[in-house]
C-alpha positions as CSV (number, residue, x, y, z in Angstrom):
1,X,0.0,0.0,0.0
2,X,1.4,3.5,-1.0
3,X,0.8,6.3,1.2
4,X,1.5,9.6,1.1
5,X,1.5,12.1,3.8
6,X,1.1,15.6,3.6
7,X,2.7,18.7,5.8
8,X,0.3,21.9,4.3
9,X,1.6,25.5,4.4
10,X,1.2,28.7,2.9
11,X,5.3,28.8,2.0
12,X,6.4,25.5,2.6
13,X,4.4,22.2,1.7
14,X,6.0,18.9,3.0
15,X,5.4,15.5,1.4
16,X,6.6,12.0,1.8
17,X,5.6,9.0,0.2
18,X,6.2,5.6,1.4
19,X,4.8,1.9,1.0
20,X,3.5,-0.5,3.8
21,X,4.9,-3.8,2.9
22,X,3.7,-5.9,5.7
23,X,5.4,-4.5,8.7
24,X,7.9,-3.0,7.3
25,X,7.4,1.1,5.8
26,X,9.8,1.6,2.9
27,X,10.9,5.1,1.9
28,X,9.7,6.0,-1.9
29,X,9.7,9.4,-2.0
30,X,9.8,12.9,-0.6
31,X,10.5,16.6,-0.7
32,X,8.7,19.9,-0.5
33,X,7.0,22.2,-2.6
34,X,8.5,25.6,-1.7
35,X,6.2,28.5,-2.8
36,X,7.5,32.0,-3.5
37,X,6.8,34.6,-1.0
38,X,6.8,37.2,-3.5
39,X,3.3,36.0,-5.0
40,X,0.2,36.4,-3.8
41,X,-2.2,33.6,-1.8
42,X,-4.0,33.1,-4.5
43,X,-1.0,32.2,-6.9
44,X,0.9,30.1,-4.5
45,X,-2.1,27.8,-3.9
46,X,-2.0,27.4,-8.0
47,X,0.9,26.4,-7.7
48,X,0.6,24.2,-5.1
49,X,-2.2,22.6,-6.7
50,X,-0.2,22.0,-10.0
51,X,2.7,20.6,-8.1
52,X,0.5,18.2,-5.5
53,X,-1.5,16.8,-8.5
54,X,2.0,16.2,-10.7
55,X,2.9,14.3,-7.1
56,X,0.1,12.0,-6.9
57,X,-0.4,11.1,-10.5
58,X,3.7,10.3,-10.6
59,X,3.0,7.9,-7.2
60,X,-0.6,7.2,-7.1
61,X,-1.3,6.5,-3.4
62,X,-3.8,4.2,-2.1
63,X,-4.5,6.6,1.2
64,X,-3.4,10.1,2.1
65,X,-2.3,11.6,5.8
66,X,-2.7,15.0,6.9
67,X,-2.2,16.5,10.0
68,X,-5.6,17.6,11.9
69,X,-6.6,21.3,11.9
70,X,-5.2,22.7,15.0
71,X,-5.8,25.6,17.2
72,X,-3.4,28.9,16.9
73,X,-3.1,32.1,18.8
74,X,-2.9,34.1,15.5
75,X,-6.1,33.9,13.5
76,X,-5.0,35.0,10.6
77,X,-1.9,32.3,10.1
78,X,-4.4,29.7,10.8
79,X,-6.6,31.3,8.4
80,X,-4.0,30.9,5.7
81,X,-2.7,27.5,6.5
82,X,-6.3,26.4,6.6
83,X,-6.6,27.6,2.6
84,X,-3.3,25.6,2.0
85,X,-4.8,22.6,3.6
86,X,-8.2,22.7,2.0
87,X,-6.1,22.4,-1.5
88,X,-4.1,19.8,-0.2
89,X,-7.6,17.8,0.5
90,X,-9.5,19.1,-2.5
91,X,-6.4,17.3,-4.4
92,X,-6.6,14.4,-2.9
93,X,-10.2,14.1,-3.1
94,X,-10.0,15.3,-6.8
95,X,-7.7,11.7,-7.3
96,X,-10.3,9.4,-5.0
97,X,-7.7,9.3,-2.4
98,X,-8.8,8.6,0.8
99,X,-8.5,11.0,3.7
100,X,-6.8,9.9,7.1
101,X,-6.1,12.7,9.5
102,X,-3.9,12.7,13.1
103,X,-3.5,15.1,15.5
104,X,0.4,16.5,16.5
105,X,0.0,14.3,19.5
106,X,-0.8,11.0,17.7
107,X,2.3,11.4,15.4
108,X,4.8,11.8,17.7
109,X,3.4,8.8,20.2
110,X,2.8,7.6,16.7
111,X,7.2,7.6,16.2
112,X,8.7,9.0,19.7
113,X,6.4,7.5,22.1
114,X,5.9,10.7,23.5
115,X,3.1,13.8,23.1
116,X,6.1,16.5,23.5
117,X,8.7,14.8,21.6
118,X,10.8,17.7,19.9
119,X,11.1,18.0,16.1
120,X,14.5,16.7,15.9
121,X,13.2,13.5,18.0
122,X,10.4,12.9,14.9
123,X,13.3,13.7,12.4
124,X,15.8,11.5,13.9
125,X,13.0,8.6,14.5
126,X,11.4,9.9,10.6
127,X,15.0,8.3,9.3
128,X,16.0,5.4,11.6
129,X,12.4,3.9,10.7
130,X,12.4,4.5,7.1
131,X,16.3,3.5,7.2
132,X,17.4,6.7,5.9
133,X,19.8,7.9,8.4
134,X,21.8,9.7,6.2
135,X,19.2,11.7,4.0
136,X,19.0,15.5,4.9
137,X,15.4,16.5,5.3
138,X,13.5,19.7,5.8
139,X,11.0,19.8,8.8
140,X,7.9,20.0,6.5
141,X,9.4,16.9,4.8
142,X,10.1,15.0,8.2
143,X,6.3,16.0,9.2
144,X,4.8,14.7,6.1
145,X,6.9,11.1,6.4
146,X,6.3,11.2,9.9
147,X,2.1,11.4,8.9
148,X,2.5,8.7,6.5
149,X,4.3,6.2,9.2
150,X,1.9,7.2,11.8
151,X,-1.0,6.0,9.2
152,X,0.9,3.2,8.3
153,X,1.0,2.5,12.3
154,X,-3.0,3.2,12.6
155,X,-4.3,1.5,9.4
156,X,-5.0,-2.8,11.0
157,X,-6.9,-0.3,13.9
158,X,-9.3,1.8,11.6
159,X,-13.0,1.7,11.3
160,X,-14.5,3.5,8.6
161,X,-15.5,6.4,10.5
162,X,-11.8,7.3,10.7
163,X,-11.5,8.6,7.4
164,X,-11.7,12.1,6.7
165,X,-13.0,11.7,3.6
């Protein structure tokens, strides 16, 4: 099963891709789709649109991860991530991807063990489970691999009510 799991933001979009082989979570693919500062909302969720949907018709995952909508002190940021997110999932939907969502909590009990485990602890455990301990990876890249493998982790315990979508 090929998963992909997605890290949405307004500047900096994070996805990794990686297959479930039995127990085992191979590494396939990830990166992140930087988006210019200098262009307006509007244009940087084109292009982020154009770049997810070259993504997933280049992998074609079975199931898609996404981190749940979270609460911020600044209205306005979350306003903004929130229109980065709803391409993200209009994408996926647009493919029949299914929707899986977890909160910052799950993932990193999901890979650390621990609710307040510190990015570099979900990056360093992001490459020693995927075996890639010496790829260089963004944050928004480590986030979107670290969503995938905490799917991976949740899929024999889901009931249909679980998807987003």
């Amino acid at each position: 099963m090929i998963i992909i799991g997605i890290d949405p933001g307004s500047r900096k979009t994070g996805y990794g891709i990686i297959e479930k082989d039995g127990n085992r979570n191979l590494y396939i693919n990830s990166g992140t789709i930087n988006l210019q500062e200098n262009l307006s909302l509007a244009d940087r969720l084109v292009i982020l649109d154009e770049q997810l949907n070259e993504i997933l018709e280049k992998f074609k995952p079975d199931c898609s991860s996404i981190e749940a909508i979270f609460f911020s002190k600044n209205a306005k940021s979350a306003l903004i991530l929130g229109h980065a997110r709803g391409v993200a999932l209009l994408k996926l939907a647009v493919h029949q991807i299914p929707v899986f969502e977890y909160t910052p909590l799950e993932v990193k009990q999901s890979l650390v063990g621990a609710g307040r485990a510190s990015k570099d602890q979900v990056q360093h455990m992001v490459r020693v489970l995927l075996n890639q301990k010496q790829i260089m990876m963004g944050e928004d890249e480590a986030d979107a691999l670290a969503n995938a493998i905490t799917h991976a982790h949740f899929i024999p315990h889901l009931k249909h009510h679980d998807r987003l979508s």
